[in-house]
C-alpha positions as CSV (number, residue, x, y, z in Angstrom):
1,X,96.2,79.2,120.7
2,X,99.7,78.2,120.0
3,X,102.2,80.6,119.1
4,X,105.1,80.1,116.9
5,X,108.3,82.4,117.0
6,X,111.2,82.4,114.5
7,X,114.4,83.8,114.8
8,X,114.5,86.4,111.7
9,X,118.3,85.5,111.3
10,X,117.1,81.6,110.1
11,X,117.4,80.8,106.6
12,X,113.8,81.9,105.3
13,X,113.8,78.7,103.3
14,X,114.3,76.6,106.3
15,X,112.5,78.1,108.3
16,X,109.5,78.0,106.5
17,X,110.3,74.0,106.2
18,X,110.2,73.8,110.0
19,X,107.0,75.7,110.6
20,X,105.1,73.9,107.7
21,X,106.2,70.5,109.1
22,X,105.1,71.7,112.4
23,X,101.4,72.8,111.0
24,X,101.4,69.4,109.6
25,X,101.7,68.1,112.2
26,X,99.1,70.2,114.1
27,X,96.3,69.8,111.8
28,X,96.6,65.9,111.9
29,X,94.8,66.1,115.0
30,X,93.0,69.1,114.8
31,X,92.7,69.5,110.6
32,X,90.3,73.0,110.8
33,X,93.0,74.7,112.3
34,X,94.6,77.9,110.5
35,X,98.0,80.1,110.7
36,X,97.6,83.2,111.6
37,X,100.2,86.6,111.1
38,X,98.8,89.0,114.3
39,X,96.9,89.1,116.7
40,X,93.7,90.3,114.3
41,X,93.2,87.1,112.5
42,X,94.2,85.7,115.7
43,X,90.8,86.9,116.9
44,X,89.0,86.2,113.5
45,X,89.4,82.5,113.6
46,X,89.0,82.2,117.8
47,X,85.5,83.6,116.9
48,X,84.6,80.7,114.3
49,X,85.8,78.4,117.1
50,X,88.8,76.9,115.0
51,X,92.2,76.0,116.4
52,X,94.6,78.9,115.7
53,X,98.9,78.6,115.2
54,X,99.7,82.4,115.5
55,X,103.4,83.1,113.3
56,X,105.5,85.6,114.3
57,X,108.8,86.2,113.9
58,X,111.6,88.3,116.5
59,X,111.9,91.1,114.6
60,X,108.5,92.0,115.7
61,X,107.4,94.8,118.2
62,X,108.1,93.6,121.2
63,X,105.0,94.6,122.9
64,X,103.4,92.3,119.8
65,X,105.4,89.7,120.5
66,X,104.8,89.8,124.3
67,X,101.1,89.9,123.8
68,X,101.0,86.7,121.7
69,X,102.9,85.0,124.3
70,X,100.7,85.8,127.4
71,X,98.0,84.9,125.2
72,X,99.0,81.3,124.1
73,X,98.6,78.2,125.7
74,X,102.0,77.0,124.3
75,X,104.7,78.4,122.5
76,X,107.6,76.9,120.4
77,X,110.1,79.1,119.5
78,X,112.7,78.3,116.2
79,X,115.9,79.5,116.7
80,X,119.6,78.1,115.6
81,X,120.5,77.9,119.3
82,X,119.2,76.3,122.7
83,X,117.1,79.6,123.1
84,X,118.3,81.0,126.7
85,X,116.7,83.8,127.8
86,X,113.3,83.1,125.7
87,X,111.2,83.5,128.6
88,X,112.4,86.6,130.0
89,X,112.2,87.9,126.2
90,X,108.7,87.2,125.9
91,X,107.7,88.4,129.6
92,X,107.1,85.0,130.4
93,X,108.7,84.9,134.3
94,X,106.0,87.2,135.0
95,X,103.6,86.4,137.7
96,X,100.5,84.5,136.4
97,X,102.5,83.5,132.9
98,X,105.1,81.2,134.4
99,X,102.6,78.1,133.6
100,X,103.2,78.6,129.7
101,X,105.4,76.1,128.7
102,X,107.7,76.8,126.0
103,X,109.9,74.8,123.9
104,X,113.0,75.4,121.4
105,X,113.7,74.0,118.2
106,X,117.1,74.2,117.2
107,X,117.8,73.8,114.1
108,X,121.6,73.4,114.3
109,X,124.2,71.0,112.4
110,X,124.7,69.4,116.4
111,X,123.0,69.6,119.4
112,X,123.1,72.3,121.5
113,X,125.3,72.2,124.9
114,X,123.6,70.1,127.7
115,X,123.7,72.8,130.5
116,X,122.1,76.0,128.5
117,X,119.2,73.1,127.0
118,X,118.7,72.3,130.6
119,X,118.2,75.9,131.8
120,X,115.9,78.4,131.9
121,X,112.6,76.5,132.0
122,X,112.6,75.2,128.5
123,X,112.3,71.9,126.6
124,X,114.6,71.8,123.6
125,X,114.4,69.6,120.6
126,X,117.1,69.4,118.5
127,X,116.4,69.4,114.7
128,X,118.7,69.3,111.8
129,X,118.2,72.2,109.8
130,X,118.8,70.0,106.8
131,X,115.1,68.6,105.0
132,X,114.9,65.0,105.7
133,X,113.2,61.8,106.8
134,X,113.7,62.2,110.5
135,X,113.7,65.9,111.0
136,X,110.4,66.1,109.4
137,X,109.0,63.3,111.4
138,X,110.3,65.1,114.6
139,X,108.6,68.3,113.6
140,X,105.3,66.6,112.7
141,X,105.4,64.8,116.2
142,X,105.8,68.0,118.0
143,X,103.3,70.0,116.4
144,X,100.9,66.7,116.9
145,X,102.1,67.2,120.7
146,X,100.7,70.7,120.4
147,X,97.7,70.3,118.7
148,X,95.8,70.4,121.9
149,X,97.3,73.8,122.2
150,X,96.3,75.5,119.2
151,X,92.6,74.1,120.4
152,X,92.7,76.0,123.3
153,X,91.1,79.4,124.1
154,X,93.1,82.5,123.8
155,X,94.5,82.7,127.7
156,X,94.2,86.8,128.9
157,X,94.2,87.0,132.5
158,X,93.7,91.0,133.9
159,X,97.9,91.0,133.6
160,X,97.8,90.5,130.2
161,X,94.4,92.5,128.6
162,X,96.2,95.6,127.9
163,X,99.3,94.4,126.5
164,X,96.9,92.6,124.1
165,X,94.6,95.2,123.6
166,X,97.5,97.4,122.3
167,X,99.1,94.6,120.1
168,X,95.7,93.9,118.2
169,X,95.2,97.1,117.8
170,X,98.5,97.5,115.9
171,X,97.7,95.1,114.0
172,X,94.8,96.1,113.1
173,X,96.6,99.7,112.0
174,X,98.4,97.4,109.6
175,X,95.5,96.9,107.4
176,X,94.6,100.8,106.5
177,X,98.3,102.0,106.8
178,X,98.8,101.9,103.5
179,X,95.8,104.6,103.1
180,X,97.1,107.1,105.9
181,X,100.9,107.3,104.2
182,X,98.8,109.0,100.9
183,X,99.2,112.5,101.7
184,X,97.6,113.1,98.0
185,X,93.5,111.7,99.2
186,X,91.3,113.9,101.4
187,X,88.7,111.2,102.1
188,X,88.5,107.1,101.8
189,X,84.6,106.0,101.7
190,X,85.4,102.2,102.3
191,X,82.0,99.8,101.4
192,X,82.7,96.8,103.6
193,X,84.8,93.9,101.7
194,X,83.6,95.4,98.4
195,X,85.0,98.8,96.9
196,X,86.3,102.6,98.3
197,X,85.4,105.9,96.7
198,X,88.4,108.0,97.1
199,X,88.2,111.8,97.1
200,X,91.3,113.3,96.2
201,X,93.1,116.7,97.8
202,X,91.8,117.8,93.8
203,X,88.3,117.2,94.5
204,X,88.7,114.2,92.0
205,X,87.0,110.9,93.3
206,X,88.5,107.3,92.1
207,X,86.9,103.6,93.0
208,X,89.1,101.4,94.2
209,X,89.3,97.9,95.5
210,X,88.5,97.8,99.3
211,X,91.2,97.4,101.7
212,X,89.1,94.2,103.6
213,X,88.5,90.6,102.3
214,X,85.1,90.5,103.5
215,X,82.8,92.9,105.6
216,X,84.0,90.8,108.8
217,X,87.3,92.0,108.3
218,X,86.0,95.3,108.1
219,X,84.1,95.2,111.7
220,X,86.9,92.9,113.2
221,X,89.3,95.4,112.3
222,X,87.0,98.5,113.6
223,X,86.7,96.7,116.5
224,X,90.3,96.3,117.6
225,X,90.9,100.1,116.5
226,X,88.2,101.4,118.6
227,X,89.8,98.9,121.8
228,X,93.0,101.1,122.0
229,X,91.5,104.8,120.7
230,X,94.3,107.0,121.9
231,X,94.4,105.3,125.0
232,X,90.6,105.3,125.7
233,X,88.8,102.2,124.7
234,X,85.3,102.1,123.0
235,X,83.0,99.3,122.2
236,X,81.8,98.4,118.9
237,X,79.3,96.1,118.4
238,X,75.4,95.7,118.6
239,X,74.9,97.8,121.3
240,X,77.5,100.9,120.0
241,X,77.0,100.5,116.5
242,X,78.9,103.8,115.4
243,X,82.5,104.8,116.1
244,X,84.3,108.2,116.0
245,X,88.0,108.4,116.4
246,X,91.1,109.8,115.5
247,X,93.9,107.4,113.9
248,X,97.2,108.1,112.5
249,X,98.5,111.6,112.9
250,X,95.8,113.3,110.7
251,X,93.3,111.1,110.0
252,X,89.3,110.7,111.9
253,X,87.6,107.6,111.6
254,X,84.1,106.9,111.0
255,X,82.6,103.6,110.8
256,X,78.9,101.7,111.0
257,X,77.8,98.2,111.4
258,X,75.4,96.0,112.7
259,X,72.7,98.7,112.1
260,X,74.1,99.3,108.5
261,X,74.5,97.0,105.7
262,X,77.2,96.7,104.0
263,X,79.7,97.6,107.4
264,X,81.1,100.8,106.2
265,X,84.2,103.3,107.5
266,X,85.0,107.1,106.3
267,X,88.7,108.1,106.6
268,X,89.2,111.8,106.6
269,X,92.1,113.4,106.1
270,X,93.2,116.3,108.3
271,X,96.4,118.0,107.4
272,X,97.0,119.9,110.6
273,X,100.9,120.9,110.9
274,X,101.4,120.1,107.3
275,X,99.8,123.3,106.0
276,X,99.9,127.1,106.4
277,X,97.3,129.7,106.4
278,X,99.0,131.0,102.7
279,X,99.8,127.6,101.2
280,X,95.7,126.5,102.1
281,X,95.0,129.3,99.7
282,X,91.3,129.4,100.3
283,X,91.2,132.9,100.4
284,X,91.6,136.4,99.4
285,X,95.1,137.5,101.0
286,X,93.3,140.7,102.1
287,X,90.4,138.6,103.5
288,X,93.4,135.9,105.2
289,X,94.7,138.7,106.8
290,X,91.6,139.9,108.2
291,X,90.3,136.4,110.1
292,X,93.9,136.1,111.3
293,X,93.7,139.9,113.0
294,X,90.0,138.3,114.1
295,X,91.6,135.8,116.6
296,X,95.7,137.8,117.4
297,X,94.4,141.3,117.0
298,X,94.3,144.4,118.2
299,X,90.9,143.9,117.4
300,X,88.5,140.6,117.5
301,X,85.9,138.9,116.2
302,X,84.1,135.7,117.3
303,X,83.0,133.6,114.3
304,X,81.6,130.7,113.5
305,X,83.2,128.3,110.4
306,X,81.0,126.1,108.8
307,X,81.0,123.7,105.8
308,X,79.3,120.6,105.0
309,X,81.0,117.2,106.2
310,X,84.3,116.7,105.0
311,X,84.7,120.5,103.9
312,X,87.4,121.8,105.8
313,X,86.7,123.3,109.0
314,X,88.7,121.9,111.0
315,X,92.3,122.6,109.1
316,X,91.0,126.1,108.6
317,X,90.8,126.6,112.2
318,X,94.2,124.9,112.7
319,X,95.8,127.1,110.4
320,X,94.1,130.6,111.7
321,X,95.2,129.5,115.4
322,X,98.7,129.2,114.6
323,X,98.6,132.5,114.6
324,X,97.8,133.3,118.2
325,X,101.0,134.0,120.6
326,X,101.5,131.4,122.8
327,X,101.2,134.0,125.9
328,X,97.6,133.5,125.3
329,X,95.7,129.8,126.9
330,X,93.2,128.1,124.0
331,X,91.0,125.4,125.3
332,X,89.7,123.0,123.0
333,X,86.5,121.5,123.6
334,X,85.6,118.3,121.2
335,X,83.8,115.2,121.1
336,X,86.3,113.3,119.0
337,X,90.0,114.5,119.2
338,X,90.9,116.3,115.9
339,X,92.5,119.6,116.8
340,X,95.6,118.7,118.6
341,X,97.2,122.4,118.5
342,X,99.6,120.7,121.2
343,X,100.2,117.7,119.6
344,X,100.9,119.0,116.0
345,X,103.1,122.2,117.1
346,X,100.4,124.5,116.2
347,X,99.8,125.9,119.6
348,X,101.3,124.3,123.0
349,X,100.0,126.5,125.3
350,X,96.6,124.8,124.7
351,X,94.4,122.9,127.1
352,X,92.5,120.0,125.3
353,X,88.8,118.9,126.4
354,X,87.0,115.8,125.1
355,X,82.9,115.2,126.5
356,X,82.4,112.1,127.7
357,X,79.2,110.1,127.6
358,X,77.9,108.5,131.1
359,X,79.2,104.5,131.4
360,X,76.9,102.1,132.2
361,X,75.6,102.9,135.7
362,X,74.4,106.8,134.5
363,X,77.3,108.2,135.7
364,X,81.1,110.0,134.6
365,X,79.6,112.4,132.1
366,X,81.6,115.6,131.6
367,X,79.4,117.7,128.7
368,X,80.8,120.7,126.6
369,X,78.7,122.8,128.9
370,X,81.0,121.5,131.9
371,X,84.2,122.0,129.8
372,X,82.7,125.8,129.1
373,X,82.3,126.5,132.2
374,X,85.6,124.9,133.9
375,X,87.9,127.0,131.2
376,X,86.3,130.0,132.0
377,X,87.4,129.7,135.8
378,X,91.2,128.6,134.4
379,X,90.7,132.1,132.8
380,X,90.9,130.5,129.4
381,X,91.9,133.3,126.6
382,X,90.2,131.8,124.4
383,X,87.6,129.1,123.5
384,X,87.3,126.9,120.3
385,X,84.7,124.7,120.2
386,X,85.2,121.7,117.6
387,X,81.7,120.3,115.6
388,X,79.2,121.6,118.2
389,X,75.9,120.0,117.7
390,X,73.6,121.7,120.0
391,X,74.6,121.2,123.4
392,X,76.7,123.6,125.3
393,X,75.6,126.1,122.6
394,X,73.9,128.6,125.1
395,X,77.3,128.4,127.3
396,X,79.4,129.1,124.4
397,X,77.2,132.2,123.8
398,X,76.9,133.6,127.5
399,X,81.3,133.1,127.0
400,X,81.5,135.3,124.1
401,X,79.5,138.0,125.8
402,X,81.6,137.3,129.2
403,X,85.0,139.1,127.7
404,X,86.2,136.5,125.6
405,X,86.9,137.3,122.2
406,X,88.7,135.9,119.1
407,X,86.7,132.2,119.9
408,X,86.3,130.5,117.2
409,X,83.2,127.7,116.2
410,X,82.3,125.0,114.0
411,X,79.4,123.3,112.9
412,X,77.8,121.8,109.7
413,X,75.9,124.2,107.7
414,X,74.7,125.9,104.4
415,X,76.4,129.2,103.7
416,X,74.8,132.3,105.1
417,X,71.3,132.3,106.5
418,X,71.8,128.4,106.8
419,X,74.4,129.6,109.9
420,X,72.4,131.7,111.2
421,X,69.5,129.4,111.9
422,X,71.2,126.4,112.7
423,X,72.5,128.3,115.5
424,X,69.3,129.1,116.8
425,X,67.8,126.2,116.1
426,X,70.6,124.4,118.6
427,X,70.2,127.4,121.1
428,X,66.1,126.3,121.1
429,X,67.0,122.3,121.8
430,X,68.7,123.2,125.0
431,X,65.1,125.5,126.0
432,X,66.0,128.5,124.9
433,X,63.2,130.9,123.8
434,X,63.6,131.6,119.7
435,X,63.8,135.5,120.8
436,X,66.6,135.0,123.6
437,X,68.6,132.6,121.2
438,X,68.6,135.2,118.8
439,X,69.6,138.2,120.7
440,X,72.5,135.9,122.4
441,X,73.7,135.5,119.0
442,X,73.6,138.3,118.1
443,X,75.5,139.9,120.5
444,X,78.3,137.4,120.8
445,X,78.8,136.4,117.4
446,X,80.5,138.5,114.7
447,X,81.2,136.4,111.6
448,X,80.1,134.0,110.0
449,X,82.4,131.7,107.8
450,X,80.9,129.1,105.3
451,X,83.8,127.0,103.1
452,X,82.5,125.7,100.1
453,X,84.7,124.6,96.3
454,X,85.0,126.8,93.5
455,X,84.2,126.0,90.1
456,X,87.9,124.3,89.9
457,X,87.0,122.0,92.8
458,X,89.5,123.9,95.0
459,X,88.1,124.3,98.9
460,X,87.7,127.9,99.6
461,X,86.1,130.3,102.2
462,X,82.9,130.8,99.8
463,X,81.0,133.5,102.2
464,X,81.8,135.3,104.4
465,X,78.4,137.4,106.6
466,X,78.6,139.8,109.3
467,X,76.0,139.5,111.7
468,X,75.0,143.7,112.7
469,X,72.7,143.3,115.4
470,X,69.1,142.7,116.8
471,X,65.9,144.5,115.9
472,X,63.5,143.7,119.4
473,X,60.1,144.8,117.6
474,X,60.9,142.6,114.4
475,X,63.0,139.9,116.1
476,X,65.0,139.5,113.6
477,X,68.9,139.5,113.4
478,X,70.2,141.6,110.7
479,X,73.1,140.3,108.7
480,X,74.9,142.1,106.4
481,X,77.3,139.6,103.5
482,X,80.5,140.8,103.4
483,X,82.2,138.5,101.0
484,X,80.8,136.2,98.2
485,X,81.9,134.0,95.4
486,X,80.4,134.2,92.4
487,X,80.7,131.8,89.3
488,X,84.0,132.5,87.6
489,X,85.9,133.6,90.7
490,X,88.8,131.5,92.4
491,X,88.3,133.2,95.6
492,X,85.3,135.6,96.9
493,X,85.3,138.8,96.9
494,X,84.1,141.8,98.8
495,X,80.5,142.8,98.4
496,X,79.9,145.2,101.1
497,X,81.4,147.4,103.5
498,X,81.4,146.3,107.1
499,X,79.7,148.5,110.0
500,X,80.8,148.3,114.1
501,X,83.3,146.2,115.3
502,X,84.6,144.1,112.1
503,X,84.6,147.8,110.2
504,X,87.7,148.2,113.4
505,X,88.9,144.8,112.4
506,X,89.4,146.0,108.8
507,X,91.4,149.1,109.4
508,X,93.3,147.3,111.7
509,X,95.1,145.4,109.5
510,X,95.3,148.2,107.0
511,X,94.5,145.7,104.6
512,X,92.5,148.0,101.2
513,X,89.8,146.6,100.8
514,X,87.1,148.2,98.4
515,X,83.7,146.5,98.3
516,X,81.4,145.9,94.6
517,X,77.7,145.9,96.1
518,X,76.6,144.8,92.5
519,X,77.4,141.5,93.4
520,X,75.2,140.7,96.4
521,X,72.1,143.6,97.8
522,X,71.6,144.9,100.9
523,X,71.8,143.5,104.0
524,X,69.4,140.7,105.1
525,X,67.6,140.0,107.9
526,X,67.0,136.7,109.5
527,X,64.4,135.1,111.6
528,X,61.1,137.1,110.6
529,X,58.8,134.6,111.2
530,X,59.4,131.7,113.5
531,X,56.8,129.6,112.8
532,X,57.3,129.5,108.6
533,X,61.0,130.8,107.9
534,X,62.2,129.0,110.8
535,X,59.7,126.4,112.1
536,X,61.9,124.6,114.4
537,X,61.5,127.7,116.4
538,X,58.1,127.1,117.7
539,X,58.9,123.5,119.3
540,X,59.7,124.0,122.8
């Protein structure tokens, strides 16, 4: 690869002259080769196996312009003077990079002084900066001189991979950045090189042109963002087919190829720091002050928040934990980073846990049960558990009936009973018996949360159930709704009066609430037959 830097103070115009004379000259020897703007398209033509000029100019990042230059196999840098110092600029003197030869073109009315061409380890050419007959034949000789160059591999010796690494994945940031700065969308369903569906904040969806050329921009592009994910690198490609991370300050990333056709990757918006419990409005401001007294109380409640994909869990939680005093230790346990209570000034006396899958020798894994377990011994004051889906689900329980209270958890659900039994359901894929899951349950969690849209489209807390204990002789779990929206209604409203501990929780926020039964009946009960209401119960 050859690299080609211009100072940013040259004449556009002129500049532009020199460079296309250069690629001229490059592609009279080698006439497949391309110009490339980063380190992304770099990569994209390397894999067809054509000769690559990468353009940069010096205003770029450094650590961009650093990259390129470890990467290159020659580099010619345009600048108005003899270009002293052009090595140590671009790291160059470094230990393994010295090899790289570089040459300046200065385009200058005279010729530079003798002693600063001769130093620094540099050939210089001078070129007039005025279009002409011999300046142009001068340029096309030296990029013909290069050609040879731009044929070569991209050099990335262990010195240079992260630095690399980093700078592709910047670039590759530049293509969707444009998306993140639109504080006005929820959720960008990008089709490969063909069209987005974009769901605004509203609830209104639009189709829009995609952000990619083709579907190999698409993957290309996944690929470099999933090579610097917050510091942790992941692998996309036949083998890990699926990617999950966080980009930008609010935004998770989901994307599929290889296994999927067309390539396709979900942005979804979180707005964590940007919002408040009262300007969410997804609630009652008797029933807000309620779940807020449920995890900063006098009195507690461990509940469970659920929604389907994309319905708001996650901000909820964020804005209900802002509440807690910072004399209290949360510990976050997640698959993907989305929380960040640290990070987004929600919380900073929280401890942040990710699982980890084992590498490729069996080995490294550190499970949600592990995290459970560790920040119970740091004498966590509270756990919240991020998306679980089934494992660690029995630790989280035995927790909640350990002394912790005010934990919070998320999953993907229906409203209600659909809660309920996805809960057990998760407790009985770790081996749980159907009767044991139950009773955990129903002794360690209190509420259960389900968000869902009203008939404007607005995301709001759409049920809220009180789970009221265990019946042995029945096993069932009794559950008791406690807040409903109905058709009509902007938020939901009490149905029923709660019994036990949440009937505590009420009075302690002095909060006057006054229940309509005719909205929703009498309690329910859950789990009467495990082999027809809930036949996952009977696989062991």
């Amino acid at each position: 690869m050859l690299l080609l830097v211009r100072d940013h103070k040259i004449d556009e115009e002129v500049a532009l002259w020199a460079i296309g004379a250069l690629f001229e000259g490059v592609t009279s020897t080698a006439p497949t080769a391309v110009i490339a703007a980063d380190a992304l398209e770099t990569d994209q033509a390397a894999r067809s196996g054509r000769p690559v000029v990468l353009s940069l100019r010096t205003d770029e990042p450094s650590v961009r312009l650093e990259a390129a230059a470890a990467s290159a196999a020659a580099v010619i840098w345009i600048a108005s003077t003899a270009g002293a110092g052009v090595r140590s600029r671009l790291r160059l003197d470094a230990v393994g990079r010295w090899a790289i030869p570089v040459t300046v073109v200065a385009l200058a009315d005279s010729p530079p002084d003798a002693k600063e061409a001769a130093s620094g380890g540099i050939k210089v050419v001078w070129v007039s900066p005025v279009a002409g007959p011999k300046p142009l034949r001068t340029l096309k000789k030296l990029g013909r001189a290069h050609s040879s160059a731009a044929s070569q591999p991209r050099r990335l010796d262990q010195l240079d991979k992260e630095t690399h690494r980093l700078s592709a994945a910047h670039a590759a940031m530049g293509r969707i950045e444009d998306l993140l700065a639109d504080t006005g969308v929820e959720e960008y369903q990008i089709r490969g090189g063909e069209f987005m569906l974009v769901q605004k904040t509203n609830g209104r969806f639009e189709k829009r042109h995609s952000p990619f050329t083709s579907d190999d921009e698409l993957v290309e592009t996944t690929r470099h963002l999933a090579s610097f994910s917050g510091g942790m690198p992941q692998r996309f490609d036949k083998l890990d087919y699926r990617l999950d991370i966080r980009v930008g300050d609010r935004w998770r990333l989901h994307a599929e190829a290889f296994m999927c056709q067309p390539p396709t990757m979900v942005l979804r918006s979180n707005m964590a720091g940007m919002v408040s419990l009262d300007s969410l409005r997804v609630a009652d401001p008797r029933l807000q002050a309620i779940l807020v007294e449920s995890v900063s109380g006098r009195v507690r409640a461990n509940s469970v928040v659920a929604a389907a994909m994309g319905g708001g869990k996650t901000t909820l939680v964020q804005a209900l934990l802002s509440h807690v005093d910072e004399n209290e230790r949360i510990d976050t346990i997640e698959d993907t980073p989305e929380l960040r209570l640290s990070q987004y000034g929600i919380h900073h006396n929280t401890y942040e846990r990710l699982t980890r899958g084992e590498n490729a020798d069996g080995v490294g894994r550190v499970s949600m049960g592990d995290h459970i377990r560790d920040a119970k011994r740091a004498n966590s004051s509270k756990l919240v558990i991020g998306e679980t889906r089934g494992e660690g689900t029995l630790d989280v329980l035995d927790a909640m009936t350990s002394g912790l209270d005010g934990c919070l958890v998320t999953l993907h659900s229906r409203p209600g009973p659909g809660v309920m039994s996805k809960l057990t359901a998760y407790a009985c894929l770790e081996g749980a018996d159907p009767r044991y899951a139950r009773q955990q349950i129903a002794m360690a969690v209190h509420l259960l949360l389900w968000m869902g849209r009203n008939d404007q489209g607005e995301r709001v807390i759409a049920d809220v159930t009180q789970i009221t204990g265990y019946d042995e002789r029945s096993d069932t779990v009794s559950t008791l709704p406690l807040w409903t929206l109905q058709t009509g209604q902007r938020w939901a409203q009490p149905v029923n009066e709660p019994v036990g501990l949440v009937a505590d929780l009420y009075r302690s926020t002095e909060a006057a609430v006054e229940a309509d039964p005719r909205a929703v009946g009498n309690p329910r009960g859950e789990g009467e037959s495990p082999t027809e209401a809930e036949p996952w119960a009977g696989t062991q």
